[in-house]
Kinemage of the C-alpha trace (Angstrom):
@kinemage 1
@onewidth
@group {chain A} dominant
@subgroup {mainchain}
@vectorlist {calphas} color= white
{ca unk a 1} P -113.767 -9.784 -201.515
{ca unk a 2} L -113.101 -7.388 -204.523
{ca unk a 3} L -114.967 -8.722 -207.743
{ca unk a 4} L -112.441 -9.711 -210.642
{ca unk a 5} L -111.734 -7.432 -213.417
{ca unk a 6} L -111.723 -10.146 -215.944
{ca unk a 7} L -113.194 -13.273 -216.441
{ca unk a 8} L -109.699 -15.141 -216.044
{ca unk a 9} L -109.772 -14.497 -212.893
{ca unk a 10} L -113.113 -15.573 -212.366
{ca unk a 11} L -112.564 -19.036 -213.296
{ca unk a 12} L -110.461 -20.404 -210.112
{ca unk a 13} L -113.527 -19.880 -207.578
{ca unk a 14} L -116.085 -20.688 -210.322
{ca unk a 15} L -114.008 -24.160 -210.828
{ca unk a 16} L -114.264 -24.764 -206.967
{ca unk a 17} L -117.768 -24.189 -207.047
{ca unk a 18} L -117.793 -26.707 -209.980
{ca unk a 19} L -115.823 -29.371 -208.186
{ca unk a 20} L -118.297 -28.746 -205.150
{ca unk a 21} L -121.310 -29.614 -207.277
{ca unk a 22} L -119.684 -32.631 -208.650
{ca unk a 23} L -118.871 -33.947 -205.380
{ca unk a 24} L -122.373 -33.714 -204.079
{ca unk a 25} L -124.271 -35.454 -206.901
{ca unk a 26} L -121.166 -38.061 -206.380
{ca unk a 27} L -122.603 -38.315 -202.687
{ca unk a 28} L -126.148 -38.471 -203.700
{ca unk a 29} L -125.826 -41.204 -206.995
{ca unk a 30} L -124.309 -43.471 -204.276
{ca unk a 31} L -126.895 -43.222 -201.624
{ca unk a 32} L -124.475 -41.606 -199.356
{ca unk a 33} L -126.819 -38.439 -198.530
{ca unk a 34} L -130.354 -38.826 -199.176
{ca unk a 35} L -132.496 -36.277 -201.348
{ca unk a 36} L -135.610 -36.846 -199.756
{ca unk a 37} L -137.767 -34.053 -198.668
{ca unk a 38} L -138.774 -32.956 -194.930
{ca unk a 39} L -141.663 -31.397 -196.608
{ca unk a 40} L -143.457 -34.839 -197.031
{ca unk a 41} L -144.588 -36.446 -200.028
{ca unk a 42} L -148.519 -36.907 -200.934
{ca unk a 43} L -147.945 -39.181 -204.171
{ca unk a 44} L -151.993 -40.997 -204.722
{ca unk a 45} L -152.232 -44.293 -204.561
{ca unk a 46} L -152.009 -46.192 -208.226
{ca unk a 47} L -154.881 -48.065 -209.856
{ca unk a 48} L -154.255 -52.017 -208.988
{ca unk a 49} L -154.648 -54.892 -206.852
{ca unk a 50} L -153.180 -54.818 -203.308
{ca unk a 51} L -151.106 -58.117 -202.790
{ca unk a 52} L -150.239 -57.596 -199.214
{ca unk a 53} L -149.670 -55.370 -196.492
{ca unk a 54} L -147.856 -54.709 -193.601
{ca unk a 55} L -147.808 -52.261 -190.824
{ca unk a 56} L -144.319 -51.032 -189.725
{ca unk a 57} L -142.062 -52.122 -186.287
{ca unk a 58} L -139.111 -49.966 -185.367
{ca unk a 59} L -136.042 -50.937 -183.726
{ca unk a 60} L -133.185 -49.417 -181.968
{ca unk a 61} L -135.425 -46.354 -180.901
{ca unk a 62} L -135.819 -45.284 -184.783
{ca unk a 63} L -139.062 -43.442 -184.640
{ca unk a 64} L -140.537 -45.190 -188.045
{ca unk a 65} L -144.361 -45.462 -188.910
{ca unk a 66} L -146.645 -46.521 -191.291
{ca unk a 67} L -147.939 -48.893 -193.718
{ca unk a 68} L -146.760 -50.341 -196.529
{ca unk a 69} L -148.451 -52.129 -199.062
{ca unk a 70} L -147.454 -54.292 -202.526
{ca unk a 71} L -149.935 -53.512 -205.287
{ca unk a 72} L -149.759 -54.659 -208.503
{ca unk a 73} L -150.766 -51.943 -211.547
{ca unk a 74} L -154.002 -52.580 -213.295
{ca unk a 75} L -153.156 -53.326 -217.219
{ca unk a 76} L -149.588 -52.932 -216.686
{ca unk a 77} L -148.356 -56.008 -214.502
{ca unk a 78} L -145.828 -53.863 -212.178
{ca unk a 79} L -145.667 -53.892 -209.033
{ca unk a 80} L -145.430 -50.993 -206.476
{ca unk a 81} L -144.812 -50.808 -203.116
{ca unk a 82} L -146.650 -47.809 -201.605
{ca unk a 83} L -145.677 -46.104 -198.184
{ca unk a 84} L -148.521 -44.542 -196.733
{ca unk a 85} L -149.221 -42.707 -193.391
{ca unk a 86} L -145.613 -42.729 -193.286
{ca unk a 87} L -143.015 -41.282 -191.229
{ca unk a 88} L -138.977 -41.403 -190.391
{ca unk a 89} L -136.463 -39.644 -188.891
{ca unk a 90} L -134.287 -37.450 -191.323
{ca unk a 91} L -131.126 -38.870 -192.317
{ca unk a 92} L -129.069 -39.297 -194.908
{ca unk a 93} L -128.827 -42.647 -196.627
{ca unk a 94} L -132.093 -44.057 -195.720
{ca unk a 95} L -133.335 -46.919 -198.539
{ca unk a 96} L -136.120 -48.718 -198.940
{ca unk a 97} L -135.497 -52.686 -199.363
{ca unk a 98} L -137.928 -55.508 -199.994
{ca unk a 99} L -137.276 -59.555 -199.435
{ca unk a 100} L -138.671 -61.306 -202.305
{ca unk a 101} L -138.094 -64.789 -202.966
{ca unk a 102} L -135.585 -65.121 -200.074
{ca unk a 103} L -133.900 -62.113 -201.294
{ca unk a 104} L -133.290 -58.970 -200.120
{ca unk a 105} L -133.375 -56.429 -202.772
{ca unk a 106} L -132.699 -52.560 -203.027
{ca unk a 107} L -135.952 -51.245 -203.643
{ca unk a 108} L -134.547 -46.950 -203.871
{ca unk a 109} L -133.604 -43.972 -201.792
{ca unk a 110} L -136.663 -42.590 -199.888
{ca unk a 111} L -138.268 -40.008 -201.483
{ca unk a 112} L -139.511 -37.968 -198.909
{ca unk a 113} L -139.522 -38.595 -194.863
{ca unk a 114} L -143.278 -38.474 -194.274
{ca unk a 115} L -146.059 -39.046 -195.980
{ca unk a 116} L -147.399 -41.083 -199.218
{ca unk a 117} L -144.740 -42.734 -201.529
{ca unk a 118} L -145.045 -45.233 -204.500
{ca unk a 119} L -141.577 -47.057 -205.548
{ca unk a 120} L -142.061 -49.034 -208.926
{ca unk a 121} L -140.485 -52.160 -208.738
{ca unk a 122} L -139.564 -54.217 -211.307
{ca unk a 123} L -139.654 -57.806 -208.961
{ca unk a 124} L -142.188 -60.015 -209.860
{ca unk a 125} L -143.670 -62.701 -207.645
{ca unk a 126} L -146.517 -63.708 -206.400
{ca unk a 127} L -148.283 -62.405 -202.784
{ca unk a 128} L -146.690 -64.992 -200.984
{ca unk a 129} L -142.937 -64.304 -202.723
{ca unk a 130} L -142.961 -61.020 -201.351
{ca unk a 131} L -142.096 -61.403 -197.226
{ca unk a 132} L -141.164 -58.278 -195.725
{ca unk a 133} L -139.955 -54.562 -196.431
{ca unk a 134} L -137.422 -53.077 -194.646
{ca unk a 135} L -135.959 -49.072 -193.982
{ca unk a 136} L -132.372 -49.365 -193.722
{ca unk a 137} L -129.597 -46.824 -192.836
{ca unk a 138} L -126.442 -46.680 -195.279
{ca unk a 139} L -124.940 -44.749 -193.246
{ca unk a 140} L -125.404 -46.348 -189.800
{ca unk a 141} L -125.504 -49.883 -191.434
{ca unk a 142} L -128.408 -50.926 -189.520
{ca unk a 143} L -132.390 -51.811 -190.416
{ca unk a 144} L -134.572 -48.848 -188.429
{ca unk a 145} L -138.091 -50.608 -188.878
{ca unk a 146} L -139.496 -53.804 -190.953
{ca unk a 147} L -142.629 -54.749 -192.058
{ca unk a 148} L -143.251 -58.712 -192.248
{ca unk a 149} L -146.643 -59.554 -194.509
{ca unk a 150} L -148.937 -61.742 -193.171
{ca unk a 151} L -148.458 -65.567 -194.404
């Protein structure tokens, strides 16, 4: 490819390249493609009281592990769920959701495949409000692995 000779003609592929960009954040801000990491994610664990805890089950021969735990911030009041020990296969679109209160609720995108995670939340509700936590696949439209708390 010969290089332009002025910067008119530059702007056709530089516009493409533009338009490129704009539809891959598009695809991201929608949960369409996921930006975790396959590097993993070591995030420590914040200063609170655990609420509950639950140990992952997969289904439909999703590979998913791990534990998950609710932990409300010391001084603060928020609540975190926290992924540790944690791993999942990588594709796009995966989301972490919680039930609370007999709802199910978009929690966020995954932030990494494997590893430790915290997702500030900004559900309230006591330890027995919150139920169960869920991986689910936009893409695929299905639930890869829950994790029901203890009653």
């Amino acid at each position: 490819m010969n290089a332009p000779t002025n910067w008119r003609s530059a702007l056709p592929p530089l516009m493409k390249l533009a338009g490129v960009i704009g539809f891959a954040a598009g695809l991201v801000s929608c949960g369409l493609v996921g930006i975790g990491s396959g590097s993993g994610s070591d995030e420590s664990a914040p200063q609170g009281t655990i609420l509950r805890t639950g140990t992952f089950s997969s289904f439909g021969g999703h590979a998913v592990e791990g534990l998950v735990e609710v932990i409300v911030t010391s001084g603060g009041g928020i609540n975190v769920l926290r992924l540790e020990s944690f791993s999942s296969p990588s594709v796009a679109g995966l989301q972490l959701r919680a039930t609370v209160n007999g709802t199910d609720t978009f929690i966020g995108n995954l932030k990494s495949y494997s590893g430790n995670s915290n997702y500030y939340s900004s559900l309230s509700g006591s330890s027995n409000s919150w139920t169960s936590v869920s991986i689910y696949s936009t893409s695929e439209d299905e639930v890869y692995a829950t994790a029901v708390f203890d009653q």
